[in-house]
N, C-alpha and C positions, 0 to 999 in steps of 0.2 A: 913784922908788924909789932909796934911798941904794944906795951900792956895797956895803957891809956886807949887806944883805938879798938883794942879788943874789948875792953869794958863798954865803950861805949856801941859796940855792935852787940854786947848782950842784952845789956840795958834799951836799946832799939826792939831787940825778939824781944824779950820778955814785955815790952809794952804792949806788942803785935800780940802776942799769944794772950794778953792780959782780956784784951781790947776784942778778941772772936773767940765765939766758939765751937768753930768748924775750921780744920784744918787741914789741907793736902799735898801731903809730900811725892814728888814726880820727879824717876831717874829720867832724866832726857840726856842721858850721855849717848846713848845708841842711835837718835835722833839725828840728820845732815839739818846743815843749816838751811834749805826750806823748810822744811817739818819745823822745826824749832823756830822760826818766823814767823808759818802758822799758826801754832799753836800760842805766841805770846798774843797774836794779832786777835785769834778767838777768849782769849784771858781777856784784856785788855778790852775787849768788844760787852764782855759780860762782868766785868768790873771786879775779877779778883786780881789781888791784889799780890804781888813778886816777895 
């Protein structure tokens, strides 16, 4: 990844983090890909935001 496309992925967080103030970080490494379907479809359903 060039530095330009990193900057602009901080510059994107830093907007997000600017812009809420409630935040929730989720390992869904451990998660099969149902679970993790579910789970964006319930996000998704109550409008937080990836």
């Amino acid at each position: 990844m060039k530095k330009e496309q990193k900057q602009v992925m901080i510059d994107d967080l830093s907007k997000r983090l600017d812009e809420n103030n409630i935040i929730y970080i989720a390992d869904i490494s451990n998660l099969d890909a149902v679970a993790t379907s579910s789970l964006r479809r319930q996000c998704f359903a109550k409008n937080i935001k990836a």
